[in-house]
KEKE-3310 file (N, C-alpha, C; in steps of 0.2 Angstrom, whole numbers, plus 5000, padded with zeros to 4 digits):
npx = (5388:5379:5379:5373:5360:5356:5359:5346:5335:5336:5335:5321:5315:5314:5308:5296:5294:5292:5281:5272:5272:5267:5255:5251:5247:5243:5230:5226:5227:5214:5206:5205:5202:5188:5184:5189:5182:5170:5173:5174:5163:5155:5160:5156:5142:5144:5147:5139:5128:5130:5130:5116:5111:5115:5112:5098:5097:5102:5090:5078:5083:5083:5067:5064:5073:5064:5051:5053:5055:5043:5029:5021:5006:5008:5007:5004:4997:4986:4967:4955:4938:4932:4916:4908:4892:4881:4868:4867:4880:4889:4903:4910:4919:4925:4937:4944:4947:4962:4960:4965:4971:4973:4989:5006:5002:5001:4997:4991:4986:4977:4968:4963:4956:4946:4936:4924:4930:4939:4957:4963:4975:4988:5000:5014:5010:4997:4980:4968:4953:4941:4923:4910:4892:4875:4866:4856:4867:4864:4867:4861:4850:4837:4837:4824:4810:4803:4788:4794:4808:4824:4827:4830:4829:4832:4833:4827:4829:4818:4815:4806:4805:4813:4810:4825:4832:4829:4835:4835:4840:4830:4821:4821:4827:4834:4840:4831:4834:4837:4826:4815:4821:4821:4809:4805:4815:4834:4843:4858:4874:4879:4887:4896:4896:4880:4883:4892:4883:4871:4880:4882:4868:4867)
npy = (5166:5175:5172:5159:5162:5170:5160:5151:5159:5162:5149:5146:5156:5153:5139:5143:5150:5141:5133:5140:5141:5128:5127:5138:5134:5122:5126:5134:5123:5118:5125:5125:5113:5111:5119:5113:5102:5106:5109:5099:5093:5102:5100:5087:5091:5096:5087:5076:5083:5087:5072:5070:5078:5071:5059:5064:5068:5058:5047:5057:5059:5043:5043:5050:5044:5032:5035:5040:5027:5023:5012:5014:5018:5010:5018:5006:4998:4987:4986:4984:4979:4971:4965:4958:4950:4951:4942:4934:4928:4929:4935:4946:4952:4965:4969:4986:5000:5009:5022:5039:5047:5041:5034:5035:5037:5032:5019:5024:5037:5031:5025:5036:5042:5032:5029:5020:5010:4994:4990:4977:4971:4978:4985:4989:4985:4981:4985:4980:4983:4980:4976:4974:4972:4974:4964:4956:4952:4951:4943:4929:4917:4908:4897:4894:4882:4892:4891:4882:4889:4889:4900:4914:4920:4933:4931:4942:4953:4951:4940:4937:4935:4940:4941:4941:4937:4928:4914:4908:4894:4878:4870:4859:4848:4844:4834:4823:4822:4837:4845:4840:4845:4861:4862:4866:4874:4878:4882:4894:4901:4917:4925:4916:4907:4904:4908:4897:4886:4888:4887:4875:4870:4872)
npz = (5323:5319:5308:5305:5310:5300:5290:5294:5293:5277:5275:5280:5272:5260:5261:5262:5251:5246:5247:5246:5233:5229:5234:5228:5214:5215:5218:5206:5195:5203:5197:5184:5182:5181:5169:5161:5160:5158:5145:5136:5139:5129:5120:5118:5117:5104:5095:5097:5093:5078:5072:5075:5066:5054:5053:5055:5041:5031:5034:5029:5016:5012:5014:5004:4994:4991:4992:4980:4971:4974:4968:4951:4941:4927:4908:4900:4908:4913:4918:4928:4936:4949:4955:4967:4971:4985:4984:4974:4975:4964:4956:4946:4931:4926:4913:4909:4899:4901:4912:4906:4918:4929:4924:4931:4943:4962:4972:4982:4979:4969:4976:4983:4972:4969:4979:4984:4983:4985:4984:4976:4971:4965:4953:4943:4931:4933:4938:4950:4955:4967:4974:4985:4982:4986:4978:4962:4949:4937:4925:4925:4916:4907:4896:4885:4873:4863:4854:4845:4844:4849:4865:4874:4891:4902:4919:4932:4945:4955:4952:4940:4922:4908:4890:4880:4872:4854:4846:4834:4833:4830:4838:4834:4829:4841:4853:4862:4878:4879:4876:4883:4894:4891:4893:4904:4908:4904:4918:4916:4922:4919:4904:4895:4898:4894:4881:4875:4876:4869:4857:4854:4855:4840)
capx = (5381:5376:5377:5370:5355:5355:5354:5341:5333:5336:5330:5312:5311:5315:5303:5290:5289:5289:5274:5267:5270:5264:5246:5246:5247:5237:5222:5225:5226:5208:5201:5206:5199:5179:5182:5191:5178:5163:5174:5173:5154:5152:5162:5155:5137:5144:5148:5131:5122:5134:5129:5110:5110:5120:5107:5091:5098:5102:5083:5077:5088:5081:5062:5063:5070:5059:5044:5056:5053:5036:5026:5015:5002:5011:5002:5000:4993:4978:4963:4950:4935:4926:4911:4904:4884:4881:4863:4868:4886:4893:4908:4911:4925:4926:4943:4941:4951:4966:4958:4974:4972:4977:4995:5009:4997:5003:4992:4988:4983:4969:4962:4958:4951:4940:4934:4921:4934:4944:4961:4965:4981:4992:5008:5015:5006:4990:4979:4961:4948:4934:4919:4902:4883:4871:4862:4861:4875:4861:4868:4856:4848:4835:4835:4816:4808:4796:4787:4799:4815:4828:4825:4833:4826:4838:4830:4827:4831:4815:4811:4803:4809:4812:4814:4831:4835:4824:4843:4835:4841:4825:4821:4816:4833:4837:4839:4827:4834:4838:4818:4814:4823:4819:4800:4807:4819:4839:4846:4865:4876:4887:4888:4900:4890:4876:4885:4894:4878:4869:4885:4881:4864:4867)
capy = (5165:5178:5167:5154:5163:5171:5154:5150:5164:5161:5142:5148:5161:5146:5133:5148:5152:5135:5129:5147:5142:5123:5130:5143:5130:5117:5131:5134:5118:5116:5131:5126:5107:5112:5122:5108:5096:5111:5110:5092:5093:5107:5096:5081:5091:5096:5081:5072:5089:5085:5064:5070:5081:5070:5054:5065:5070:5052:5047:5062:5055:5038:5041:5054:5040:5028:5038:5041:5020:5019:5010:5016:5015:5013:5018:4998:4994:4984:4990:4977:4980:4966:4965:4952:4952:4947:4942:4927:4924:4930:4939:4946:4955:4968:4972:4991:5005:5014:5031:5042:5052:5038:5035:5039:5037:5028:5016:5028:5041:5027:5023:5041:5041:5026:5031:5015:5002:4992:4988:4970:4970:4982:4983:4996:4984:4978:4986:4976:4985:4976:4979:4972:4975:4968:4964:4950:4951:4950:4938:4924:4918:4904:4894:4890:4882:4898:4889:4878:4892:4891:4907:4917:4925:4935:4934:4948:4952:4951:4931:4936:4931:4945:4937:4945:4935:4924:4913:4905:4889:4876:4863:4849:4844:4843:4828:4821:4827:4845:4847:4839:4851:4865:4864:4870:4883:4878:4889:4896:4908:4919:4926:4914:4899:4906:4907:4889:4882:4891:4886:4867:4867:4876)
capz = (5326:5316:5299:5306:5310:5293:5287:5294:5288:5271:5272:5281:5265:5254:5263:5263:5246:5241:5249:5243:5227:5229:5235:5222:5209:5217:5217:5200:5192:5205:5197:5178:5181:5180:5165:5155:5161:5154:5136:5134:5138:5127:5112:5115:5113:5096:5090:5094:5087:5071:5070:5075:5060:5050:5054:5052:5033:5030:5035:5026:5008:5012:5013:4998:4988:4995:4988:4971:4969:4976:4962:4949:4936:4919:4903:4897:4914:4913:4923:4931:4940:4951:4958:4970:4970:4988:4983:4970:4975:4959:4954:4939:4930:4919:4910:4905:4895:4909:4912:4907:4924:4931:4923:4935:4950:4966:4974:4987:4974:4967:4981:4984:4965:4968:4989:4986:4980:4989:4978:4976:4965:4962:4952:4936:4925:4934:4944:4951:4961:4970:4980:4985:4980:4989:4974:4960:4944:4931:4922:4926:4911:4907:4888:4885:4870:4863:4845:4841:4845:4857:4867:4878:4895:4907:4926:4934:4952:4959:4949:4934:4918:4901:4886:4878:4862:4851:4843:4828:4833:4832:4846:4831:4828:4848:4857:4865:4883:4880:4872:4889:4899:4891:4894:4912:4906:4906:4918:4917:4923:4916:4896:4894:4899:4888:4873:4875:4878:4862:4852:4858:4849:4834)
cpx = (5377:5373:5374:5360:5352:5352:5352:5334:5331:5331:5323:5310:5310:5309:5298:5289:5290:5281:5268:5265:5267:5256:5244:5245:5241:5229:5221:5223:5218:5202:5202:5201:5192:5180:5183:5185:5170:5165:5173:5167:5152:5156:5158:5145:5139:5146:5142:5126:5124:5129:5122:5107:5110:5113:5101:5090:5098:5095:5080:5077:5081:5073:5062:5064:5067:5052:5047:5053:5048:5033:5020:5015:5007:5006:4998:4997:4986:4973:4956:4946:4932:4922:4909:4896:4883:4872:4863:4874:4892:4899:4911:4917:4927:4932:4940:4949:4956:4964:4967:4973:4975:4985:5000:5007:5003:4997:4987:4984:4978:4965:4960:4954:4944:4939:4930:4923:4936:4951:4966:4972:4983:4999:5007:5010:4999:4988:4969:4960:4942:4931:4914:4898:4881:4866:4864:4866:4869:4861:4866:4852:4846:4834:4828:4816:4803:4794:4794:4807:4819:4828:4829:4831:4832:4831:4831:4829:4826:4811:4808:4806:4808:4816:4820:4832:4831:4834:4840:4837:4835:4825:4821:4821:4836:4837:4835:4826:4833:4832:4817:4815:4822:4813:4802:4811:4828:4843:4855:4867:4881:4886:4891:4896:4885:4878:4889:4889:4872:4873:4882:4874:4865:4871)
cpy = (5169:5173:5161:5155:5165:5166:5150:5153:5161:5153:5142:5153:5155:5143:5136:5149:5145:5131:5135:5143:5133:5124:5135:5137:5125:5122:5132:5129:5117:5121:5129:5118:5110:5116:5118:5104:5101:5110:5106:5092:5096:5103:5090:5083:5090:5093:5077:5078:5088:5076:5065:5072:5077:5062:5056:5067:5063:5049:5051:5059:5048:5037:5047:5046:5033:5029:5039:5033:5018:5016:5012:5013:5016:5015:5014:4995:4990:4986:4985:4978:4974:4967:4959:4955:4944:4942:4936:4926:4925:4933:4942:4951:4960:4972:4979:4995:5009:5019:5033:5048:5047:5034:5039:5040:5032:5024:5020:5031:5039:5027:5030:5045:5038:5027:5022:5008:5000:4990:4982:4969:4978:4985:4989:4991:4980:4982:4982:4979:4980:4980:4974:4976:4970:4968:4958:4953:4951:4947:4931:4923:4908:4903:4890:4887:4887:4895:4890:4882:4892:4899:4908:4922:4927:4934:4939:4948:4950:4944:4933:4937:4938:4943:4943:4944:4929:4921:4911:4902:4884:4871:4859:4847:4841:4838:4828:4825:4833:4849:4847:4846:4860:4869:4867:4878:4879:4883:4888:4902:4912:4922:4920:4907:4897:4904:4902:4886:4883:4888:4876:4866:4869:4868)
cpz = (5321:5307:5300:5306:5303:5288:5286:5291:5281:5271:5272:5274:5259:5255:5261:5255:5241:5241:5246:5237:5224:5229:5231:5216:5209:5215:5210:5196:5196:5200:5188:5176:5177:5174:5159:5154:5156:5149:5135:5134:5131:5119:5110:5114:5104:5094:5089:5089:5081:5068:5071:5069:5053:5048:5051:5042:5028:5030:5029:5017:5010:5010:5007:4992:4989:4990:4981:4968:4970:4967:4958:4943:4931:4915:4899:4901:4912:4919:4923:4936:4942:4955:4960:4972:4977:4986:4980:4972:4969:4959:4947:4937:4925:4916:4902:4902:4900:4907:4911:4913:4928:4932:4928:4944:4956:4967:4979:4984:4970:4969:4982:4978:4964:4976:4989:4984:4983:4982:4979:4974:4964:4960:4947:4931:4927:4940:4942:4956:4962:4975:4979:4986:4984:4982:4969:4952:4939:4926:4924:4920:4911:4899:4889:4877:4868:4855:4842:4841:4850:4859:4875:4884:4902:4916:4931:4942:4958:4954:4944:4928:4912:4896:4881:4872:4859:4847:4837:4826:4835:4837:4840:4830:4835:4850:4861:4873:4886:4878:4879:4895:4899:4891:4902:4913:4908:4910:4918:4919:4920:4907:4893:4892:4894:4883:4871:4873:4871:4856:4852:4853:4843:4828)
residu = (UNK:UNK:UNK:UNK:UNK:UNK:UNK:UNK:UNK:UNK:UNK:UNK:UNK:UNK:UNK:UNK:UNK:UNK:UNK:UNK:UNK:UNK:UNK:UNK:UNK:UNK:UNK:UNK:UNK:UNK:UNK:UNK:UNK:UNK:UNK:UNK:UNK:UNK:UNK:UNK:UNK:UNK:UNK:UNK:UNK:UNK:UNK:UNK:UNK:UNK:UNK:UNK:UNK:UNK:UNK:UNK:UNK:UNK:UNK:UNK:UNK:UNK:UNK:UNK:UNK:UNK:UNK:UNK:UNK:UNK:UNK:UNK:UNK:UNK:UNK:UNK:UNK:UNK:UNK:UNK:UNK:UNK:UNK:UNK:UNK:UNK:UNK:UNK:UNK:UNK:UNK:UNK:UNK:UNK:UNK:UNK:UNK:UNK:UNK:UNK:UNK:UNK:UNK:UNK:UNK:UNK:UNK:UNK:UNK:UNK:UNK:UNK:UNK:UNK:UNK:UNK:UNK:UNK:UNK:UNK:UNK:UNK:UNK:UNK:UNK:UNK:UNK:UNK:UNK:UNK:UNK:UNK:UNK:UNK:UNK:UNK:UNK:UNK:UNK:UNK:UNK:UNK:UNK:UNK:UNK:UNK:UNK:UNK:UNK:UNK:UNK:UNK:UNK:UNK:UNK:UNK:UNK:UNK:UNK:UNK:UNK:UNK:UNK:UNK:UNK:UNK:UNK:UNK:UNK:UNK:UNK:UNK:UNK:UNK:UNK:UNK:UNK:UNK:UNK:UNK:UNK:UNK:UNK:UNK:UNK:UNK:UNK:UNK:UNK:UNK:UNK:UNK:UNK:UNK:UNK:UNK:UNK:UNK:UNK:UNK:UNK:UNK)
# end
């Protein structure tokens, strides 16, 4: 009897500290979860704070050499001013000397050189600025007969005529027409046209 009771005894101490040691376990493993799950948080910041870094540096390289390649002025660039003359219609062109300040310039860096330009073209070896005037080009010019000499009068902005060049090419060899026409005055436009048109009677 006695051994019987003994073990049962012994089996209740057995059962007992197994279930002990099931519910210490369970609690522990409960209590160890939320901290694993905090360390994974806490890595998977530090990986994005790594690829955030890692991304803004790449960006960063990128627009550096971005601005390394932007395009500038060379040395042999050509440099081209136009002007449209709303007044007549004109536009004209004048191919000048590359200031050397502006060597090495971006386009950005022109435009804030020239504030009343706009910049039509712009490469390493071409740059063309434009604007409008409200005014006329000045290059309006009437060919007259003045005794017996082809003569040259520029008109002015406000319709009156200033004689510019006497050519010392005569009307008396002229055809018939061109005598005609320039009891009125030939008009043309342009130096270009001018000097064509001079070379025509000569």
């Amino acid at each position: 009897m006695n051994r019987i009771i003994i073990t049962l005894i012994c089996i209740l101490v057995v059962i007992g500290a197994m279930v002990t040691a099931v519910m210490f376990t369970t609690n522990k493993n409960q209590q160890e979860a939320p901290q694993t799950i905090v360390t994974e948080e806490i890595a998977d910041e530090n990986i994005l704070d790594d690829c955030t870094d890692e991304y803004e540096e790449i960006e960063e390289n990128n627009m550096l050499q971005a601005n390394s390649e932007e395009e500038k002025v060379s040395p042999n660039c050509s440099f081209v001013e136009k002007v449209n003359y709303k007044n007549c219609g004109h536009t004209t062109s004048q191919y000048l000397e590359l200031p050397t300040e502006l060597v090495n310039l971006t386009e950005e860096q022109v435009a804030e050189k020239y504030p009343d330009w706009d910049i039509e073209r712009f490469n390493s070896s071409e740059v063309v600025l434009y604007k409008e005037v409200a005014s006329e080009c000045g290059e309006h010019y009437l060919i007259k007969d003045n005794d017996g000499q082809v003569t040259v009068y520029q008109i002015l902005e406000d319709g009156t005529e200033k004689e510019i060049e006497v050519t010392g090419v005569t009307t008396e060899y002229l055809p018939e027409t061109d005598k005609i026409n320039m009891k009125d005055g030939i008009r043309v436009n342009g130096k270009k046209e001018l000097n064509q048109l001079i070379e025509d009677f000569e």
